[in-house]
C-alpha positions as CSV (number, residue, x, y, z in Angstrom):
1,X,16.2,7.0,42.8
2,X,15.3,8.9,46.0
3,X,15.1,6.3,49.1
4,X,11.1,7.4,49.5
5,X,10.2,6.6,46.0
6,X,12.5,3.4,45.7
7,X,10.4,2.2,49.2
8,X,7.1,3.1,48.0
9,X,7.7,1.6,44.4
10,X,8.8,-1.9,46.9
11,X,5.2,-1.7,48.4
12,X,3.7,-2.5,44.8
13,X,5.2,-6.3,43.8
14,X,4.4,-7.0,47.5
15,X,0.7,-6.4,47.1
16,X,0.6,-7.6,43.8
17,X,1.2,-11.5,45.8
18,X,-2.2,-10.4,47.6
19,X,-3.6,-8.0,50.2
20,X,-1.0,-7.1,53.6
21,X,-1.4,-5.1,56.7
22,X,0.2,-2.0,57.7
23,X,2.9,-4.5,60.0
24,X,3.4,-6.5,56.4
25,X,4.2,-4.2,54.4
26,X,6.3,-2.0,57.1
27,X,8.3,-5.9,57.9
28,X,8.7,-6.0,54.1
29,X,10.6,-2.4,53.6
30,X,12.2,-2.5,57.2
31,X,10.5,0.9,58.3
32,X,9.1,1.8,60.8
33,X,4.9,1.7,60.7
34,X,4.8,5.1,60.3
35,X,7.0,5.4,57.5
36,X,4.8,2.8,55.9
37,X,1.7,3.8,56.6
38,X,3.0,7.4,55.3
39,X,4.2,5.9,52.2
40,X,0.4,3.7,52.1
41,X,-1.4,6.9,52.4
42,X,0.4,8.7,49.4
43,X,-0.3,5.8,47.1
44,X,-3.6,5.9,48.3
45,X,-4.5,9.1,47.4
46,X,-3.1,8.3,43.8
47,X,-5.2,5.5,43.4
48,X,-2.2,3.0,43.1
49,X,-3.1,1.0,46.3
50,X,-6.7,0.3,48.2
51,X,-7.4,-0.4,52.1
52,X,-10.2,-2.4,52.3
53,X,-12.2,-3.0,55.3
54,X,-10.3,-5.0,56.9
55,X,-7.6,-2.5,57.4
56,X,-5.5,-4.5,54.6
57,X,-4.4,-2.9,51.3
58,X,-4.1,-4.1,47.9
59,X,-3.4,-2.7,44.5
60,X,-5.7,0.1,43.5
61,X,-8.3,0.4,40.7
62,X,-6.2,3.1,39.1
63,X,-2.6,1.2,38.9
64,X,-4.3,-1.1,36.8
65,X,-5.8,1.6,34.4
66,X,-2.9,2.9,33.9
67,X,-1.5,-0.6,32.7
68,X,-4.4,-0.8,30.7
69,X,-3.8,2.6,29.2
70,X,-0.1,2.5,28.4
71,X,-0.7,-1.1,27.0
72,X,-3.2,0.7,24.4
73,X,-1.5,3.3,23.6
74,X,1.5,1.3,22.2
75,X,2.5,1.6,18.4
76,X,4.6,-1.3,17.8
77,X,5.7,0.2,14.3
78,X,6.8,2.9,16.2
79,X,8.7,1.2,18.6
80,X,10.6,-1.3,16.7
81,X,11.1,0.8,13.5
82,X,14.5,2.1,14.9
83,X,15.7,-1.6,15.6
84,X,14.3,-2.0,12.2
85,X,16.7,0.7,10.8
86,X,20.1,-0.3,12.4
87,X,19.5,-3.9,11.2
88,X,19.7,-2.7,8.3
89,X,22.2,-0.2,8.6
90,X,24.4,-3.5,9.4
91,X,23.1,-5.7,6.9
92,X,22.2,-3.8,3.9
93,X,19.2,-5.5,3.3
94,X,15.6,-5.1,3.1
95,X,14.3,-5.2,6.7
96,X,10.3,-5.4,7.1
97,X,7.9,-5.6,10.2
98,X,4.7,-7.5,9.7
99,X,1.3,-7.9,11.9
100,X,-1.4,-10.2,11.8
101,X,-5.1,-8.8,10.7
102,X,-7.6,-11.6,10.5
103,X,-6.7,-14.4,8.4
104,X,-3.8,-12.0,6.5
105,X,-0.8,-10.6,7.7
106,X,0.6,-7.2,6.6
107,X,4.4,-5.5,6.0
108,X,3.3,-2.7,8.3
109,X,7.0,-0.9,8.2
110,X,9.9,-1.7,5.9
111,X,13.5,-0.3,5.5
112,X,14.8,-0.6,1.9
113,X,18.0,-2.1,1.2
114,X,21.2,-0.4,0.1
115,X,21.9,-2.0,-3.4
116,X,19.7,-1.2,-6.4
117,X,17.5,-4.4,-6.6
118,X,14.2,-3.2,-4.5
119,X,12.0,-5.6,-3.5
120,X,8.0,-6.1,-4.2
121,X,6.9,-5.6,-0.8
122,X,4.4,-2.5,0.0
123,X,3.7,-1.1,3.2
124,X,0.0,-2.0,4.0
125,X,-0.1,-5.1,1.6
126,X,-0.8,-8.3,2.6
127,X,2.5,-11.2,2.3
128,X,1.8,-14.9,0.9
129,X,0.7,-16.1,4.0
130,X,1.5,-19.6,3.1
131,X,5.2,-19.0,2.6
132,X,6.3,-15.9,4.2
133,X,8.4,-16.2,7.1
134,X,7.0,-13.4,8.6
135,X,3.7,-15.4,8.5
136,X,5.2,-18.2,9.7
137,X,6.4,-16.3,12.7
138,X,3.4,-14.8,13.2
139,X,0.8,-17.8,12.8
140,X,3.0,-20.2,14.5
141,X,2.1,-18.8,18.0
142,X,-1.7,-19.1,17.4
143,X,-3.3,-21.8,20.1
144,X,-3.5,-24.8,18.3
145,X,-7.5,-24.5,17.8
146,X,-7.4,-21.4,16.2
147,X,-4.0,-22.5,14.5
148,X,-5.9,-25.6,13.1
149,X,-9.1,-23.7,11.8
150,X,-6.8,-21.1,9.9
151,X,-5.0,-23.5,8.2
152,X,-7.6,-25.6,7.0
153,X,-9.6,-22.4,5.4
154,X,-6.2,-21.2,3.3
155,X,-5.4,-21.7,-0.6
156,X,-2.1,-23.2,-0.9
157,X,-1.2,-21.5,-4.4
158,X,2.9,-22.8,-5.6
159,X,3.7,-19.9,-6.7
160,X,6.7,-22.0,-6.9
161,X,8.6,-25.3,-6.7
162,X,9.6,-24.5,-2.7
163,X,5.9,-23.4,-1.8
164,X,4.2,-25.2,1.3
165,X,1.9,-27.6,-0.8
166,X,-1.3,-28.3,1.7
167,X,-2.2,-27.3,5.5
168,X,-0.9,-30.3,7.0
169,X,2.5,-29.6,5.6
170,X,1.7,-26.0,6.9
171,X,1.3,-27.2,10.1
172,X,4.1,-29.1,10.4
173,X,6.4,-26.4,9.3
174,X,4.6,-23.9,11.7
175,X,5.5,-26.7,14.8
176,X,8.8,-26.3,13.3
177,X,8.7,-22.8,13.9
178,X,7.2,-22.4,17.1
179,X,9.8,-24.9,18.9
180,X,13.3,-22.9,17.5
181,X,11.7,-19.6,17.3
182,X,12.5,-18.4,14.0
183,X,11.1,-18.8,10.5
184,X,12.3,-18.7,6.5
185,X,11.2,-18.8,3.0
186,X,13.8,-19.6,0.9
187,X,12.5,-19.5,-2.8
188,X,9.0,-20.3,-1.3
189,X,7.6,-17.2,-3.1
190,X,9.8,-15.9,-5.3
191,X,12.6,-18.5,-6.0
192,X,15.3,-15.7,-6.3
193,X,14.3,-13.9,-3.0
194,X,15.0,-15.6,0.4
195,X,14.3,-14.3,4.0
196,X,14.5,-14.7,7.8
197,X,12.5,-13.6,10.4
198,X,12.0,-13.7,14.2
199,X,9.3,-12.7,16.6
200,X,8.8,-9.5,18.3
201,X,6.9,-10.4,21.4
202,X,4.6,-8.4,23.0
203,X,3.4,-7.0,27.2
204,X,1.7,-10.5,27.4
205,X,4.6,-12.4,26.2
206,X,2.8,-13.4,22.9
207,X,4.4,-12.6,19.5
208,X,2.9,-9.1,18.3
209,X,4.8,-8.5,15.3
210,X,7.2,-10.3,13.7
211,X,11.0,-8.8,12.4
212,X,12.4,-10.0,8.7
213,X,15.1,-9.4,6.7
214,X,14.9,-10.4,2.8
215,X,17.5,-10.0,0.1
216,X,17.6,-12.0,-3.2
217,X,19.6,-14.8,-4.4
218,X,22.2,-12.5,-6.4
219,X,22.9,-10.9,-3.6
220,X,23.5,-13.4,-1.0
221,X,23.0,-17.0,-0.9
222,X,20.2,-18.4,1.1
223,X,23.0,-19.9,3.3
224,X,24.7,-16.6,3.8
225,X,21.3,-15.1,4.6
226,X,20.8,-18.1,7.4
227,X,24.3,-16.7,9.0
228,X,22.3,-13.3,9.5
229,X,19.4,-15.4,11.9
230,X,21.3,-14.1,15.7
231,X,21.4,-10.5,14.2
232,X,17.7,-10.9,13.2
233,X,16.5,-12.7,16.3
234,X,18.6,-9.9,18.2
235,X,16.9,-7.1,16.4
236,X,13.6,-8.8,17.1
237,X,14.3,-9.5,20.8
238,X,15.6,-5.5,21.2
239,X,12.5,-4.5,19.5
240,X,10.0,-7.1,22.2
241,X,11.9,-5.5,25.1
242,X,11.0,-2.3,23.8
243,X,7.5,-2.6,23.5
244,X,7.1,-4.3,26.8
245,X,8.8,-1.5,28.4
246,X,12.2,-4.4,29.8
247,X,14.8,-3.1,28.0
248,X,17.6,-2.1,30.5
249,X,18.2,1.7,30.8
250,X,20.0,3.7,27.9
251,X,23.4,5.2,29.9
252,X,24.4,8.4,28.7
């Protein structure tokens, strides 16, 4: 990075702790005020920083559009679907990605596994909210209002022996989940299918999606699908960086 841009890009975090003056902000880089009022003035005319009145500047109207644009335009099946694929490349399993949409949550992307057995899941379909990890995962970082209300308003249908009987067991399970940051349903819809999943975090640090890999019971065991959990929560932490635009720089 050239030594004008890397300066002027050091301007931005300093006003972002509140308005400075031409001496501040030239202090701050250890420039000359010329340099920095140089540097001021090309951010100015981008939009990126404002002088107000009192000869002070702050961050511009337009620095925070562009945040507000780029945070918009993100597709977070687009971003995570290639974490989504190597998972599974090193697994073998069915890997899906899953978003919340009112009181359901959807498989909005999903990498089949390797071996014959396919699972049920669709693309666009909603899980078992009740006993999905990938619901878990997802409702689990709902404020506790919100959290409460939800679970109060769902069936509870056992579709097997493992299935979450009532909401206050619900909500137990989702504290459960919230505090080590993971979730499974082992046999909880389908007592030969088990699964993991993790969250994929989004630019305001809440969970935006939520990463899961699934395989059944003749395949692995549930415990030999638990030893796959750092790979998962890996692939889902890859993915979060992704979307928020903090992964470190690919070296060629």
């Amino acid at each position: 990075m050239s030594q004008t841009v890397d300066r002027a890009l050091s301007i931005l975090p300093l006003l972002a702790r509140g308005p400075a003056d031409l001496g501040q902000v030239a202090a701050r880089l250890g420039v000359h005020k010329s340099t920095a009022l140089r540097l001021l003035r090309t951010l100015h005319e981008h939009g990126l920083v404002h002088r107000q009145q009192d000869q002070r500047y702050r961050l511009g109207a337009r620095l925070f559009a562009l945040a507000h644009e780029a945070a918009e335009s993100l597709d977070v099946r687009e971003v995570a679907h290639p974490h989504l694929v190597r998972l599974n490349e090193e697994t073998g399993h069915t890997v899906h990605l899953a978003v919340r949409e009112g009181d359901e949550v959807l498989y909005i992307d999903k990498v089949e596994s390797r071996y014959p057995v396919r699972m049920y899941s669709r693309i666009g379909r909603p899980v078992a909210v009740t006993v999905a990890a990938v619901a878990k995962v997802v409702l689990a970082d709902l404020p506790e209002p919100e959290l409460h209300a939800l679970t109060a308003r769902l069936d509870y249908p056992r579709y097997t022996p493992r299935s979450t009987p009532d909401a206050a067991a619900f909500r137990a399970e989702l504290a459960t989940v919230r505090e080590q940051g993971w979730a499974a349903d082992l046999g909880g819809h389908e007592e030969s299918i088990n699964c993991v999943a993790a969250p994929v975090r989004g630019p305001d640090g809440r969970v935006a999606a939520a990463l899961s890999v699934s395989a059944p019971s003749v395949v692995v065991t549930a415990e030999e699908l638990l030893a796959l959990l750092p790979r998962v929560r890996a692939a889902a932490r890859a993915a979060g960086d992704d979307y928020r635009g903090t992964a470190p720089p690919k070296t060629t």
